[in-house]
C-alpha positions as CSV (number, residue, x, y, z in Angstrom):
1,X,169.5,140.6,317.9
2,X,171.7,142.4,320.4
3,X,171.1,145.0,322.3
4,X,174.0,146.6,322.5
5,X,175.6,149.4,320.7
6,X,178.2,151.8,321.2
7,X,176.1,154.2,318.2
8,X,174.7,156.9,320.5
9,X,170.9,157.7,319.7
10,X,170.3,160.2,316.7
11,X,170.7,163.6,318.2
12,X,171.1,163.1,322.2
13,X,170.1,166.2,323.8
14,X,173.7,167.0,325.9
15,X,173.4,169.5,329.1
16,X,176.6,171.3,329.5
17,X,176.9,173.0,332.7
18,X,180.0,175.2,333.1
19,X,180.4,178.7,333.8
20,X,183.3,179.6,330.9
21,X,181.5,177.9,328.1
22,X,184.3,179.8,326.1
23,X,187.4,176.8,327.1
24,X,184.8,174.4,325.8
25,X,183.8,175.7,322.1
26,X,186.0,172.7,320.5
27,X,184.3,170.4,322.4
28,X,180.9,172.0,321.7
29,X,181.7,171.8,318.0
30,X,183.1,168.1,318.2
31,X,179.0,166.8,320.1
32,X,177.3,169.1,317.7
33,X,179.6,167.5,314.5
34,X,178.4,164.1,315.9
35,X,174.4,165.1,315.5
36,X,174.0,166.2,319.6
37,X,171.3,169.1,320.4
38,X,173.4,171.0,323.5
39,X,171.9,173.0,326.2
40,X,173.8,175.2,328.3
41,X,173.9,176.6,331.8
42,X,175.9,178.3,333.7
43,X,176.0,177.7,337.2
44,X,175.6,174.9,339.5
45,X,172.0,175.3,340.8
46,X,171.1,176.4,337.3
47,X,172.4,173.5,336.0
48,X,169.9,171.5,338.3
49,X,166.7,173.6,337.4
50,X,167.5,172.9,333.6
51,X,168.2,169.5,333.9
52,X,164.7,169.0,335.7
53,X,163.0,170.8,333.3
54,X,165.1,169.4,329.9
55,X,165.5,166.2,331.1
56,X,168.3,165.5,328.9
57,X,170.2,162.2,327.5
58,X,173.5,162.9,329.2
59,X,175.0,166.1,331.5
60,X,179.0,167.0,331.2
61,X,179.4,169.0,334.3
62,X,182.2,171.7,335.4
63,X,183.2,171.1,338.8
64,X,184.5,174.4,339.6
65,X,182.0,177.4,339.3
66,X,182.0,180.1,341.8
67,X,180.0,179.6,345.2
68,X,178.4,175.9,344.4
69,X,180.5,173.5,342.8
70,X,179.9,170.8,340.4
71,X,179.4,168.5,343.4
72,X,176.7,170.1,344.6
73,X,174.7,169.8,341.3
74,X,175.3,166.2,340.7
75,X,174.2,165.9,344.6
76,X,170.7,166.9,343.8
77,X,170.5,165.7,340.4
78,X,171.3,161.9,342.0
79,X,169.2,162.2,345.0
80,X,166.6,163.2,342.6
81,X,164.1,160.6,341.1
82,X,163.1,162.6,337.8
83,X,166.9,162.9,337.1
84,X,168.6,160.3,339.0
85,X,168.6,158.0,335.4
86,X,170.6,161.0,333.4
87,X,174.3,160.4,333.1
88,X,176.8,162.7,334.8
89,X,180.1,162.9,332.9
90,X,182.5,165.5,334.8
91,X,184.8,168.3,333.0
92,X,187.7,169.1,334.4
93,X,191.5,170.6,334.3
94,X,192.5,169.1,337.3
95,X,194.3,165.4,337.6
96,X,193.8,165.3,341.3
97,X,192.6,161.4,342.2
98,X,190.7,162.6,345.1
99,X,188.7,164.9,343.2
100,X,188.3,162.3,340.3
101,X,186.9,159.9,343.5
102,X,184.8,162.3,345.1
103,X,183.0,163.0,341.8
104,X,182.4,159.4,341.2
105,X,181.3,158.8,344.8
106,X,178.3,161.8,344.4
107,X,177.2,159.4,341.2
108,X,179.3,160.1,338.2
109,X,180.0,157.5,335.5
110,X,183.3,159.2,334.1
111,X,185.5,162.1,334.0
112,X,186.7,164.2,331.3
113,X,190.2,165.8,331.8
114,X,191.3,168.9,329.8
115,X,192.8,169.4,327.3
116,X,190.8,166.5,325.6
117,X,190.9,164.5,322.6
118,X,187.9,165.1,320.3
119,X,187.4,161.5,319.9
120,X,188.3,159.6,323.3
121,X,185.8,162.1,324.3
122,X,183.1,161.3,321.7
123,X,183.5,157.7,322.7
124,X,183.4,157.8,326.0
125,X,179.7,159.7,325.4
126,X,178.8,157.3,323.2
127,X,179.2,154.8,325.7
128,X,177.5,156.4,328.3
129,X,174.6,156.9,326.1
130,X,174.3,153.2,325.0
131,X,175.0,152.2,328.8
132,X,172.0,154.7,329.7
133,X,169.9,154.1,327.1
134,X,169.5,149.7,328.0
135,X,168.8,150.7,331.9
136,X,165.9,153.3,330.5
137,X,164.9,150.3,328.3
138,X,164.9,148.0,331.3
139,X,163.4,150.6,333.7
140,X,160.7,152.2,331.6
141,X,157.7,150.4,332.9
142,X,158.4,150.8,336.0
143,X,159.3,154.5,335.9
144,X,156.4,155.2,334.4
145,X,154.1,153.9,337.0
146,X,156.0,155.7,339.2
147,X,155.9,159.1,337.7
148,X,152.3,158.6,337.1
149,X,152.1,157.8,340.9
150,X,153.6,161.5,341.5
151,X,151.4,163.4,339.2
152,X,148.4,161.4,340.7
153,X,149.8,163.3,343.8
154,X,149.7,166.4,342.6
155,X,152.9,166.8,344.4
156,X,153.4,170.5,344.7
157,X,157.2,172.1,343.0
158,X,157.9,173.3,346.0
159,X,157.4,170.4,347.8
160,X,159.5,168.5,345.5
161,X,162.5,170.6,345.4
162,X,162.6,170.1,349.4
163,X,162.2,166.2,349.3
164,X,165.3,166.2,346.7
165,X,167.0,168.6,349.0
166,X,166.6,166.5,351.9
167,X,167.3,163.1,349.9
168,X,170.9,164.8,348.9
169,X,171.6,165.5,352.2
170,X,170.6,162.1,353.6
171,X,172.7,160.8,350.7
172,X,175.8,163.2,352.1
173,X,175.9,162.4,355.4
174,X,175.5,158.0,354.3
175,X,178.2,158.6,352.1
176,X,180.9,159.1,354.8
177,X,180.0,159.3,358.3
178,X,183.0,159.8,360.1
179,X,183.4,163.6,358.5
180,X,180.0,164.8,358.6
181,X,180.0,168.3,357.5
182,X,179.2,171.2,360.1
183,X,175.3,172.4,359.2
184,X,176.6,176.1,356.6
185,X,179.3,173.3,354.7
186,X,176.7,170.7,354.5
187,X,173.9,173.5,353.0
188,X,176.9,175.1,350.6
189,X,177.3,171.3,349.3
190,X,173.4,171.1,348.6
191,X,173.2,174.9,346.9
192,X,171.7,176.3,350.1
193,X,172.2,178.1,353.0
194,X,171.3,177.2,356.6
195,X,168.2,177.8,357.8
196,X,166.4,176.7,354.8
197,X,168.3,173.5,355.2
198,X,167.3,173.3,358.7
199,X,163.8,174.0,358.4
200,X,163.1,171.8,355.4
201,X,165.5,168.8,356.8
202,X,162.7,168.7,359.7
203,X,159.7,169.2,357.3
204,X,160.7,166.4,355.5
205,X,162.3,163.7,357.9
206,X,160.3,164.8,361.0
207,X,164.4,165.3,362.6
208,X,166.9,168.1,362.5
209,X,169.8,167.3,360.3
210,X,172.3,166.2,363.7
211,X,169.6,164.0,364.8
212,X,169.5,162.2,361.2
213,X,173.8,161.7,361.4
214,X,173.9,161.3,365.0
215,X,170.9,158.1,363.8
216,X,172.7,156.9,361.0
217,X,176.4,157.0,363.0
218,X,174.6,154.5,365.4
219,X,172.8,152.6,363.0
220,X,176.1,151.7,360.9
221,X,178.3,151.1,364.2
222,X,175.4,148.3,364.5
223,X,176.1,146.8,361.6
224,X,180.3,147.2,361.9
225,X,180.1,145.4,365.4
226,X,178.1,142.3,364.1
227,X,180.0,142.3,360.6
228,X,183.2,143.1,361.1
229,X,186.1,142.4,363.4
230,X,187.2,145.8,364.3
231,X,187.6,146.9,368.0
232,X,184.7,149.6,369.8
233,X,187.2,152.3,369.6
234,X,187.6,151.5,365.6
235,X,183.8,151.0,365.3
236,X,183.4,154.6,367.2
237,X,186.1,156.6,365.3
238,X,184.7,154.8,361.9
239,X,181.7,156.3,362.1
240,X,182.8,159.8,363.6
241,X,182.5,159.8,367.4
242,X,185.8,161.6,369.0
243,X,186.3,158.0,371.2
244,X,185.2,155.1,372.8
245,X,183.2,156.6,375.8
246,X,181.4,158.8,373.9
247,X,180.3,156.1,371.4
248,X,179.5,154.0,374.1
249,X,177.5,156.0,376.3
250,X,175.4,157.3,373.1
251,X,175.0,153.5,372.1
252,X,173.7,152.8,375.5
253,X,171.1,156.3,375.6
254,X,170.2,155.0,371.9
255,X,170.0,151.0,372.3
256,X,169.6,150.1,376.0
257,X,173.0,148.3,376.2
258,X,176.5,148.7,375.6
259,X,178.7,148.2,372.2
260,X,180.2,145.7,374.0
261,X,177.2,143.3,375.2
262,X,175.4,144.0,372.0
263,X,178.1,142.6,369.9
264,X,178.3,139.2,371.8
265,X,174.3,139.0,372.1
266,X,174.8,138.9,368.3
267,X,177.3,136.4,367.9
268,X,177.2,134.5,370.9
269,X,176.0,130.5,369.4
270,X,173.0,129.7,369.8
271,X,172.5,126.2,371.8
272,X,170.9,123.3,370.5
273,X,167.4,122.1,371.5
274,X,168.0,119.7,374.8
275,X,167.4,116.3,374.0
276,X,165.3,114.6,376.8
277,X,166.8,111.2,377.8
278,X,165.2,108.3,377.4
């Protein structure tokens, strides 16, 4: 028996997010023609909230809409647990590469240009669906112990909502280390403004957001000098420090030693065991 099939489950529940719902009615009618229950938002963040509390098969996501972007919503929904599973499939009039690649990068599995076509876009959902639906199958044990694990926790909402805030931002800063947001970009990009960032950044991780990059900039410029074969300065500027002496001297505060001596610690040979003569 195989367990595949491109035959999306009877009625998916679909969560549109998109702030002029009126460009998409054909493409409403097309999911709803196919059997699909639809849920709509309208914003980013609510987007998010309805997600979390709908928990739906599969999200098609705006990427433009007013102060938060779509970006921003796939952000949290990704970094968190309860809707990390869902597939994000992005909506969008523009054919700009970068934009497709950014939205793939925050966790997207496709992109949807406008105009469309009715049925490239009912297969590509249908595949999504199927795709989605053999990882739940795979996952579902262990998912459940998990989300039985929370409840046991009686993890406050609150509380929640600031972990997944801080997971997303953790998860921005990974993804590209040599451009690190300034602190009012990075919050916009979560749904957020500053201070609540900052405040519940250092609730949750026990360090303010700069300390967090400023740890994860060093930790990766570990890895790039023992892995790779590019120079300090290309190690430095890779993972967003403005040269070579700054890296260095933050290296030494951090590790005791220099970028330099710490990369031929690690790949200096180790010697053999002496052999005692006869």
């Amino acid at each position: 028996m195989s367990y595949w099939s491109t035959t999306p489950p009877r009625r998916a529940h679909i969560l549109v997010i998109d702030d002029n719902i009126e460009e998409l009615q054909l493409l409403l009618g097309v999911l709803r023609e196919a059997g699909h229950r639809i849920s709509l938002a309208f914003d980013a963040l609510e987007g998010y909230r309805r997600a979390t509390a709908l928990q739906p098969d599969l999200v098609l996501l705006d990427v433009r809409m007013g102060a938060t972007d779509g970006y921003a919503t796939c952000r949290l929904l990704k970094a968190d647990r309860a809707t990390a599973r869902i597939p994000v499939i992005f909506v969008t009039s523009s054919s700009s590469v970068e934009e497709r690649l950014t939205g793939l990068r925050e966790g997207a599995v496709d992109y949807i240009l406008k105009p469309f076509e009715p049925a490239e876009v009912l297969a590509r959902v249908a595949v999504h669906l199927a795709l989605a639906s053999c990882r739940h199958q795979a996952q579902a044990c262990m998912e459940e112990a998990e989300s039985a694990l929370e409840h046991a926790k009686g993890e406050p909402a609150a509380d929640h909502a600031d972990r997944v805030l801080a997971q997303a931002v953790e998860r921005l800063v990974r993804s590209d280390l040599a451009n690190v947001p300034a602190l009012p970009a990075l919050a916009a990009s979560v749904g957020t403004h500053e201070k609540r960032l900052s405040r519940v950044f250092k609730e949750q991780t026990g360090r303010t957001v700069f300390e967090f990059a400023r740890e994860a900039r060093l930790a990766e410029a570990q890895r790039l000098l023992v892995n790779s074969a590019l120079s300090v300065e290309e190690v430095a500027l890779a993972v967003g420090f403005s040269g070579a002496a700054n890296f260095s001297t933050a290296f030494r505060e951090r590790f005791g030693t220099t970028p330099t001596a710490f990369r031929q610690a690690r790949l200096a040979p180790v010697a053999p065991p002496s052999v005692p003569s006869a």
